[in-house]
C-alpha positions as CSV (number, residue, x, y, z in Angstrom):
1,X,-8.4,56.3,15.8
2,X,-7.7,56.0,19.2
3,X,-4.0,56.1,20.5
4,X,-3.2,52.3,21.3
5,X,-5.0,51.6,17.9
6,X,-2.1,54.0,16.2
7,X,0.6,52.8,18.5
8,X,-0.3,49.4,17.7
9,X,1.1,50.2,13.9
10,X,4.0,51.4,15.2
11,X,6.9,49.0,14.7
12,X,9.8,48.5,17.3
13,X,13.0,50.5,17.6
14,X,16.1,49.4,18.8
15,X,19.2,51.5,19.4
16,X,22.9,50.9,20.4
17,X,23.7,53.1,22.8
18,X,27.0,50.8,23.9
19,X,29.1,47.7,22.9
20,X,28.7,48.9,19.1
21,X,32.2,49.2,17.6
22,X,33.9,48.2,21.4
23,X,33.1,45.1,24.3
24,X,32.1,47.6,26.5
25,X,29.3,49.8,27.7
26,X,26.6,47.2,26.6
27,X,23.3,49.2,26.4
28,X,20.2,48.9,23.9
29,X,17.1,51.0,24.1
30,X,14.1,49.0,22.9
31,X,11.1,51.2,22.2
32,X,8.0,49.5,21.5
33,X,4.4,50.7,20.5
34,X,3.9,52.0,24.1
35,X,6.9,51.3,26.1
36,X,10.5,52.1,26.2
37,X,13.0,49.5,27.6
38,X,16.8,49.0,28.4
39,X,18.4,45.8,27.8
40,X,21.8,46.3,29.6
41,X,22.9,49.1,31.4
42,X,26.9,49.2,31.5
43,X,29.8,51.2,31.9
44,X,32.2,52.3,28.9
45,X,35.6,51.2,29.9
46,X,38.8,51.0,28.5
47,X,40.1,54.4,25.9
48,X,39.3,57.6,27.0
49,X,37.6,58.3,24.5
50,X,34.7,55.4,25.5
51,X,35.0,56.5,29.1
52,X,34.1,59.9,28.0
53,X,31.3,58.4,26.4
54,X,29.4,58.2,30.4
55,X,29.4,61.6,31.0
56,X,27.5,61.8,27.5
57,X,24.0,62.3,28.6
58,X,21.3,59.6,26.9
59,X,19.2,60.2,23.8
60,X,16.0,59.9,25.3
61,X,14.9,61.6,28.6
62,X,15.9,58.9,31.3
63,X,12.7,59.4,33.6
64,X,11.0,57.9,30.2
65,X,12.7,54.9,30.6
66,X,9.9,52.3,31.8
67,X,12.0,49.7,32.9
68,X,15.8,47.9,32.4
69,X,16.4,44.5,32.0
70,X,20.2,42.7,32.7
71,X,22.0,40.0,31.0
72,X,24.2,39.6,34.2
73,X,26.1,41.7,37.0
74,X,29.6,42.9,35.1
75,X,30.1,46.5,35.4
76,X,30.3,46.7,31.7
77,X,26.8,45.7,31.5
78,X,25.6,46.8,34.8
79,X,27.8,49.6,36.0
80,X,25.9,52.7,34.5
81,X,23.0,51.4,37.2
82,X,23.4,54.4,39.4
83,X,23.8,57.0,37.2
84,X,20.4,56.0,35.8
85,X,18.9,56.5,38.9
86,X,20.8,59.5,39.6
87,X,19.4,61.4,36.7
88,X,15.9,60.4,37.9
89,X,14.8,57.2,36.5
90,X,11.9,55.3,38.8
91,X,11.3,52.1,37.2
92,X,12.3,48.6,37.5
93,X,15.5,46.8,37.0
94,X,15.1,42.9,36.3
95,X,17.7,40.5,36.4
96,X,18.2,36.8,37.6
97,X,18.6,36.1,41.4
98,X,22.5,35.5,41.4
99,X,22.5,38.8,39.4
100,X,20.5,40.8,42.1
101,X,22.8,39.6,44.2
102,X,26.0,40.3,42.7
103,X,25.0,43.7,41.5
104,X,23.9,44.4,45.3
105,X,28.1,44.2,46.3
106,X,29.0,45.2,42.4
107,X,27.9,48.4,42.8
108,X,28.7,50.3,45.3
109,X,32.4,49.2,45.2
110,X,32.4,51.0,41.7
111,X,31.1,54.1,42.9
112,X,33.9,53.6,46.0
113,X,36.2,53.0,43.2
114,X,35.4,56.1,41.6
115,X,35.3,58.2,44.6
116,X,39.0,57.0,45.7
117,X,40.2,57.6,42.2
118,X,38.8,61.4,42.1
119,X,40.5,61.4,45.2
120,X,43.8,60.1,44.5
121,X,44.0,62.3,41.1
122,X,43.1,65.5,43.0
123,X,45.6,64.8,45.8
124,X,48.7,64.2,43.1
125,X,47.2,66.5,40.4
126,X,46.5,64.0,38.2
127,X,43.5,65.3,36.6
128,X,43.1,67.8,34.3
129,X,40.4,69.6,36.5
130,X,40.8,71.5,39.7
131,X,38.3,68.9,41.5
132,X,38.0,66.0,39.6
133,X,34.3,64.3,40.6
134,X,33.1,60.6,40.4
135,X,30.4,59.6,38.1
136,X,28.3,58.5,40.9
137,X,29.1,57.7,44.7
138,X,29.1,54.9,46.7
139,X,26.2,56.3,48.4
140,X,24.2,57.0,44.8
141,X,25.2,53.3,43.8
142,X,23.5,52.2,47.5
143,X,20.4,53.9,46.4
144,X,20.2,52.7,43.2
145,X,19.7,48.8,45.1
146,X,16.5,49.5,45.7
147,X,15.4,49.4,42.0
148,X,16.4,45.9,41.4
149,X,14.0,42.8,41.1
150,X,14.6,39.2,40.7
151,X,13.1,37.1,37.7
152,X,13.1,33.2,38.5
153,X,14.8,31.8,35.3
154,X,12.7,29.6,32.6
155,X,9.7,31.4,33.6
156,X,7.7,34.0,31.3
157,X,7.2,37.2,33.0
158,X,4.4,39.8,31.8
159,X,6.8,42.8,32.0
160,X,5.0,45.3,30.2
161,X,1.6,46.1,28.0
162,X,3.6,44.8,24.9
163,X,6.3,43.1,26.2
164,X,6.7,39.1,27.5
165,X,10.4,38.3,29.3
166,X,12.2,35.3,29.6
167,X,15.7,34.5,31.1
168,X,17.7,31.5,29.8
169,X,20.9,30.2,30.8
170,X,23.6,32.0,28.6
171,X,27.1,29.9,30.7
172,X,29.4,33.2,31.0
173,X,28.8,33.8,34.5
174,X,27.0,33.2,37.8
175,X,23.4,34.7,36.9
176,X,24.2,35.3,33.2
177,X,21.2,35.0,31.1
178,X,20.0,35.4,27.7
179,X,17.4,37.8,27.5
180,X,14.6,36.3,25.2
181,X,12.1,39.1,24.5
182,X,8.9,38.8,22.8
183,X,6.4,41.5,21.9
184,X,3.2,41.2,20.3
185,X,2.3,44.4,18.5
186,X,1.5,45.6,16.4
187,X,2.4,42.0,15.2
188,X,4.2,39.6,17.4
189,X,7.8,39.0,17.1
190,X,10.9,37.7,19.4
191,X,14.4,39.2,20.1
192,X,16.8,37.6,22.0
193,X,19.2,39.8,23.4
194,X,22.6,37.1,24.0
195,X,24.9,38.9,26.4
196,X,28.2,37.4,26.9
197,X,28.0,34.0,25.8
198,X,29.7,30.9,27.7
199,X,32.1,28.3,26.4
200,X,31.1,24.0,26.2
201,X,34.7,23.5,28.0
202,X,34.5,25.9,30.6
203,X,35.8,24.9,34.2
204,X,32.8,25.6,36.4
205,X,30.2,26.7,34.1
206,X,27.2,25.4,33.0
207,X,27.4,25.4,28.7
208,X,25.4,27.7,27.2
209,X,21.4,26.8,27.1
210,X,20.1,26.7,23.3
211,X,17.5,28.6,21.8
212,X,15.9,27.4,18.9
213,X,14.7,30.8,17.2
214,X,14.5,34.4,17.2
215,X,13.3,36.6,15.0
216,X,16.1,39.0,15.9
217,X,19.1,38.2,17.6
218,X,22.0,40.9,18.9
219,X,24.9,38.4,19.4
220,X,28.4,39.4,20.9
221,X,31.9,39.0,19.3
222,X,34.2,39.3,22.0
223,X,36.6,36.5,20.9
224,X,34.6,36.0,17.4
225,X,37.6,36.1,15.1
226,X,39.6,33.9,17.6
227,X,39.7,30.4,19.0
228,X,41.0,29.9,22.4
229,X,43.8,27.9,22.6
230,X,43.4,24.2,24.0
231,X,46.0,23.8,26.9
232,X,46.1,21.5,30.5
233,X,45.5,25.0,32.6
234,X,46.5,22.6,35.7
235,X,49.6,21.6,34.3
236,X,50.8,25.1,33.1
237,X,49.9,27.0,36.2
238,X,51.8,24.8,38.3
239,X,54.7,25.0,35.9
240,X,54.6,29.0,36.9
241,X,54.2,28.8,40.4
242,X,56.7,26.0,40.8
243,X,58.8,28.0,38.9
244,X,58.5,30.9,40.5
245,X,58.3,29.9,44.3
246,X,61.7,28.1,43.4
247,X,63.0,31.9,43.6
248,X,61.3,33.0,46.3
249,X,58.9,35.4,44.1
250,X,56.0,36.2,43.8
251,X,52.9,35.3,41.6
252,X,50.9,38.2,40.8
253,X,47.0,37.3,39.2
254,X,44.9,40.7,38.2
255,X,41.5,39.3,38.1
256,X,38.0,39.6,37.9
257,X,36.3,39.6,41.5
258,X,33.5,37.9,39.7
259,X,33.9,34.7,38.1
260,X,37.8,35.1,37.1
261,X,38.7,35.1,40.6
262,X,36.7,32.2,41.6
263,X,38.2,30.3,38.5
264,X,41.5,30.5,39.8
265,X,40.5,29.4,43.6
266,X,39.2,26.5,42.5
267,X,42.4,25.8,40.3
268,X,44.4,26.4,43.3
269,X,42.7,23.5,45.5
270,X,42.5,21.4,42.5
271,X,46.4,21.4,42.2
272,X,47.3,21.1,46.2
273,X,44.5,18.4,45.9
274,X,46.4,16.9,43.2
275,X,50.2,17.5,44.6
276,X,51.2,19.5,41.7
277,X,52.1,22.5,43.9
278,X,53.0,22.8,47.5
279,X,49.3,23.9,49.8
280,X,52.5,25.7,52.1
281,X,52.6,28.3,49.8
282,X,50.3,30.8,51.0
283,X,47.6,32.4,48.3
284,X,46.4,35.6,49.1
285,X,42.9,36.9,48.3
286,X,43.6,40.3,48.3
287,X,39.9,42.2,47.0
288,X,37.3,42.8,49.6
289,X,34.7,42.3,46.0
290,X,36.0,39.2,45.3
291,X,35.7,37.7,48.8
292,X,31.7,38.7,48.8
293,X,31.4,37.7,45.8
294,X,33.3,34.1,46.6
295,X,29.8,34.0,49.0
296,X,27.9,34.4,46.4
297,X,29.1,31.9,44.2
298,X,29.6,29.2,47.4
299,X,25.3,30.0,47.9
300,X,24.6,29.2,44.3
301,X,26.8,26.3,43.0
302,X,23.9,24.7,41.5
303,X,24.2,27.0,38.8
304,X,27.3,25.4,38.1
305,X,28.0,21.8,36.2
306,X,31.0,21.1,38.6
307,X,29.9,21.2,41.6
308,X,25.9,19.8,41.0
309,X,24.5,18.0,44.2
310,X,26.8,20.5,46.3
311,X,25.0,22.2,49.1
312,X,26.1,25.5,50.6
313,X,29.7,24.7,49.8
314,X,30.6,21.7,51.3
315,X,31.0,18.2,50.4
316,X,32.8,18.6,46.8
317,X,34.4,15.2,47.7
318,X,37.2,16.4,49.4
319,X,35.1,17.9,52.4
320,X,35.3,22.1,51.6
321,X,34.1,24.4,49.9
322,X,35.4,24.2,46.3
323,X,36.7,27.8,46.1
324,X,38.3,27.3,49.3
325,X,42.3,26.1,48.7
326,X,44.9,25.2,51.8
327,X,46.8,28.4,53.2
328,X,44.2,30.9,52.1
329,X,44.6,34.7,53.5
330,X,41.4,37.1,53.0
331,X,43.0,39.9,52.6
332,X,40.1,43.0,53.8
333,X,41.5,46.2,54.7
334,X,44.4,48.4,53.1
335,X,46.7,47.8,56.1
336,X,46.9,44.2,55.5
337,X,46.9,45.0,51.6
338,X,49.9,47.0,51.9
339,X,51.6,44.7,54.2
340,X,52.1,42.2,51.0
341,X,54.4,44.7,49.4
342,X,56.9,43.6,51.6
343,X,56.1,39.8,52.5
344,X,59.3,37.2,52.6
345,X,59.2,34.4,50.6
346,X,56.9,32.4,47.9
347,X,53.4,34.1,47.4
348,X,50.3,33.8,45.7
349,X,48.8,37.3,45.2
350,X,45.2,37.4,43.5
351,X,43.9,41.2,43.7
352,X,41.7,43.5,41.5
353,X,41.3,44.6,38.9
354,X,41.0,42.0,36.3
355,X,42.5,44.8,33.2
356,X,44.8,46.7,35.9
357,X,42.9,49.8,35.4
358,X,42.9,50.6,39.3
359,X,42.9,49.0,42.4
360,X,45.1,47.1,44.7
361,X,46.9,45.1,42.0
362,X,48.5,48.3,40.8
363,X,50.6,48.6,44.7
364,X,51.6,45.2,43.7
365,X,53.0,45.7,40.6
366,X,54.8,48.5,42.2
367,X,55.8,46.3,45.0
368,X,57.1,43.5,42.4
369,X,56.6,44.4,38.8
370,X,60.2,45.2,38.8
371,X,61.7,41.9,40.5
372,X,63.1,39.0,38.4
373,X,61.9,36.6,40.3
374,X,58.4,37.6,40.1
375,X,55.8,36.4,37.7
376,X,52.4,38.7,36.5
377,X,49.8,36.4,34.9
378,X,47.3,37.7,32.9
379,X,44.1,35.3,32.8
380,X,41.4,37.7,31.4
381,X,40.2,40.2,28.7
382,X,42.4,43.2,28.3
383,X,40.5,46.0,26.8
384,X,41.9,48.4,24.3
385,X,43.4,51.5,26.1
386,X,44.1,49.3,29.5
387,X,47.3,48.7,31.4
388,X,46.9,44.8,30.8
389,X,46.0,45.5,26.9
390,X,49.4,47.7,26.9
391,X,51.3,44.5,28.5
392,X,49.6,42.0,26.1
393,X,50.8,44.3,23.6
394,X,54.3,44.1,24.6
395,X,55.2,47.1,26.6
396,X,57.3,46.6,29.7
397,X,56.8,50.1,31.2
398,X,53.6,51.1,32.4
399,X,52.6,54.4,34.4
400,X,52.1,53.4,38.1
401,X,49.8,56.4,39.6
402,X,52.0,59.2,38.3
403,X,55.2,57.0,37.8
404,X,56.9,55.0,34.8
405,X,57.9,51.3,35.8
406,X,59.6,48.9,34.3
407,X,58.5,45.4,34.1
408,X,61.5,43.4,34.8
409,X,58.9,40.4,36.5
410,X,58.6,37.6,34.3
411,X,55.1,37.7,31.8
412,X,52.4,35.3,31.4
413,X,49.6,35.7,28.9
414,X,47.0,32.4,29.3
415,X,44.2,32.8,26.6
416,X,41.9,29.6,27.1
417,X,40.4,30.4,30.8
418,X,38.3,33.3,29.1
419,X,34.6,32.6,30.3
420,X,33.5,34.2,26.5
421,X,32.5,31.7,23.9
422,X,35.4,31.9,20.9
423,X,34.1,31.5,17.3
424,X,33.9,27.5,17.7
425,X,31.6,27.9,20.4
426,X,29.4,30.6,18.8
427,X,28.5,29.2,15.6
428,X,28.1,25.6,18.1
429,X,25.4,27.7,19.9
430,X,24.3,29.4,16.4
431,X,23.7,26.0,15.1
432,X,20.8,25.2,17.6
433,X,18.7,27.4,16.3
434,X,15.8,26.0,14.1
435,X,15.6,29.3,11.4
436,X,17.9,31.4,10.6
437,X,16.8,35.4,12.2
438,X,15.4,37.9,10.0
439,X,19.0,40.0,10.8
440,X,21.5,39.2,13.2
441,X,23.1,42.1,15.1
442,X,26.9,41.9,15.8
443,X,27.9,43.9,19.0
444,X,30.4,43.6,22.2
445,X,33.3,43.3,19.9
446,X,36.1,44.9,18.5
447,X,35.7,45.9,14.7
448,X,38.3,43.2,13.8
449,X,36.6,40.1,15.9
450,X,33.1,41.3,15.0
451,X,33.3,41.5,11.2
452,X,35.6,37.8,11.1
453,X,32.7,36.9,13.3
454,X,29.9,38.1,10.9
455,X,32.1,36.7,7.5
456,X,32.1,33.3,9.7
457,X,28.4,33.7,10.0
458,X,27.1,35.0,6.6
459,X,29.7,32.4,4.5
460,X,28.8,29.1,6.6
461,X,25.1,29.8,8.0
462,X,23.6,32.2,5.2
463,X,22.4,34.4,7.7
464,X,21.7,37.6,7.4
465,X,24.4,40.4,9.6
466,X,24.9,43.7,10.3
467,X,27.6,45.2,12.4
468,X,25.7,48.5,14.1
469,X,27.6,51.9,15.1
470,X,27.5,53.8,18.0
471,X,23.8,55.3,18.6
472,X,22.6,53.7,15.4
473,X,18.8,52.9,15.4
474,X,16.8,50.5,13.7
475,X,13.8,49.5,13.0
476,X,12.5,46.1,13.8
477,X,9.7,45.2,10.9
């Protein structure tokens, strides 16, 4: 029997490497009859014991790796990119256009990241080693851009001797997509790999696209025990920043370069449009990332519901681009970053990161963390074993590189701008599909949310569920 015959009775494999257990470090190795793929390729964040987890070297040999496929651009799902390539693997990395393009600025601003933070903890002795090292560079992320390849969405793409691709709308993010997979031997079956999946009452996003089957389907729980709370975000934010401009403080906004930031842009415009706060009070964009990415998203608003038959950015109906509010500073280099700390007056500060694990945020919070009159606002996921989890939690001291300080700034926590669907929208989205999947797999979650998720699923759709550990492989009959 020849060798394709035999591999041709060889069923799929598909193994967690990441997001099993945690909602970060999404990766899954997909090894068919001839081929061995990976669907997501992202960064463990959050505890150190999941950060230790990317040093961990990968169960197969990487160079054997024919080719990676993206759901969209976040580091957690992206972010282990260079490393791949580092450690020697030559094949192709697939992703939507937006994605490409994000990932292109993404990137190498994690590698930076890590290079100033190996820095920074050698300088201060911070780090248990004598000469703490980065995962990758800047410079290995750079190289790792060359590896990347657009896939127009909708279309079916002959990726591989087995294997058919397409990418579907999935609503979480600019260029998120559902990964719909379909190989044919030795018999033919479909997996559709969901990503992060969007929310129906999202701000600028499209809702996610249905799908109406799959044989099997690896489904995230981010929020999946949880149901964001309804609330007028316009109304509430300008309560906040009325309320703290009336002091003279400041109003600090950790968030996401991509999409969390560009959220709350578009909020600001929309409430100096609508006189609910005053445009003199100057915002200030202060994360090199989040201005590219703000291009980004101002090249691609067709991907987005609000602003559909809006070209390059201008003509939203009140003759701008929608992400750009009255009084806006773009905040580039460290000189003017540092120049905030000591600003007069009412201020709008929106820097990086979204979880407060690093960046310029954290000189901020130093700055103002422990003034009254101040107000943090926390408008994304916090992450188990993150400052912003800590402060969810309810501590008001955190460690500020090398130094305990206490929060004495007022605390927000909003819930309902989080781009994941909660368990209304995923059984919604579950509800499209015409069959039930042979097995559902039940990742990107916490153990609490993904089990209420999979009880939700198994008691009102009859489906079948299994919740997958860390480096768990299965076989896909």
């Amino acid at each position: 029997m020849s060798e394709r015959a035999s591999g041709r009775d060889k069923a799929p494999t598909l193994q967690f490497l990441g997001a099993a257990g945690t909602v970060t470090g999404s990766k899954y190795l997909l090894q068919t009859a001839h081929e061995t793929w990976m669907v997501d390729c992202g960064l463990f964040q959050g505890l150190k014991d999941l950060r230790l987890r990317n040093w961990a070297p990968l169960p197969v040999p990487v160079d054997s790796i024919d080719g990676v496929i993206l759901t969209h651009a976040h580091i957690d799902h992206s972010g282990y990119i260079p490393l791949l390539v580092k450690h020697h693997f030559r094949g192709r990395i697939y992703a939507s256009e937006p994605t490409v393009d994000l990932c292109k600025i993404l990137l190498p601003d994690c590698g930076y990241i890590q290079e100033e933070d190996a820095r920074f903890a050698e300088r201060h002795g911070f780090s248990k080693h004598s000469s703490p090292r980065p995962l990758y560079t800047a410079a290995d992320a750079v190289k790792s851009l060359d590896y990347l390849h657009a896939l127009h969405n909708g279309d079916l793409h002959t990726l591989g001797a087995d294997l058919k691709v397409r990418l579907l709308k999935a609503g979480h993010l600019l260029g998120s997509r559902f990964i719909e997979m379909t190989l044919e031997y030795p018999r033919r079956r479909t997996i559709l790999f969901g990503g992060d999946i969007g929310r129906y009452d999202a701000l600028i996003t499209n809702p996610p696209l249905r799908v109406p089957e799959a044989d099997y389907l690896i489904l995230e729980a981010t929020y999946g025990g949880r149901v964001h709370p309804k609330e007028d975000i316009f109304a509430r934010l300008a309560g906040i920043i009325n309320e703290t401009a009336s002091h003279g403080g400041k109003v600090l906004i950790p968030a996401f370069a991509v999409g969390r930031t560009q959220e709350m842009l578009y909020i600001m415009k929309k409430l100096q449009h609508r006189g609910l706060i005053d445009p003199k009070i100057p915002v200030y964009l202060n994360t090199p990332l989040g201005i590219d990415a703000t291009e980004i998203y101002s090249r691609y608003l067709e991907e987005h519901r609000t602003f559909s038959g809006i070209t390059n950015g201008h003509g939203n109906g009140h003759g701008a681009n929608p992400f750009h509010c009255e009084n806006l500073h773009l905040v580039h280099d460290q000189e003017g970053s540092k120049l905030l700390n000591t600003i007069p007056g009412a201020a709008i500060i929106i820097a990086g990161s979204g979880m407060m694990t690093g960046g310029r945020i954290l000189h901020h919070l130093r700055a103002y963390g422990s003034d009254p009159r101040s107000c943090l606002i926390l408008v994304g996921y916090q992450a188990e074993g993150t400052r912003g989890r800590a402060i969810v939690d309810g501590t008001r001291s955190i460690k500020l590189h090398g130094q305990q300080i206490d929060l004495r700034c007022r605390t927000e926590i909003i819930e309902s701008l989080s781009a994941h669907g909660d368990q209304i929208d995923i059984m919604r989205w579950l509800s499209g599909f015409r069959r039930p999947p042979k097995k559902t797999f039940m990742v990107h979650g916490e153990p609490e949310a993904a089990e209420a998720l999979a009880t939700a699923i198994r008691e009102q759709l009859h489906w079948s569920v299994e919740i997958p550990t860390y480096l768990q492989s299965v076989t896909l009959e």
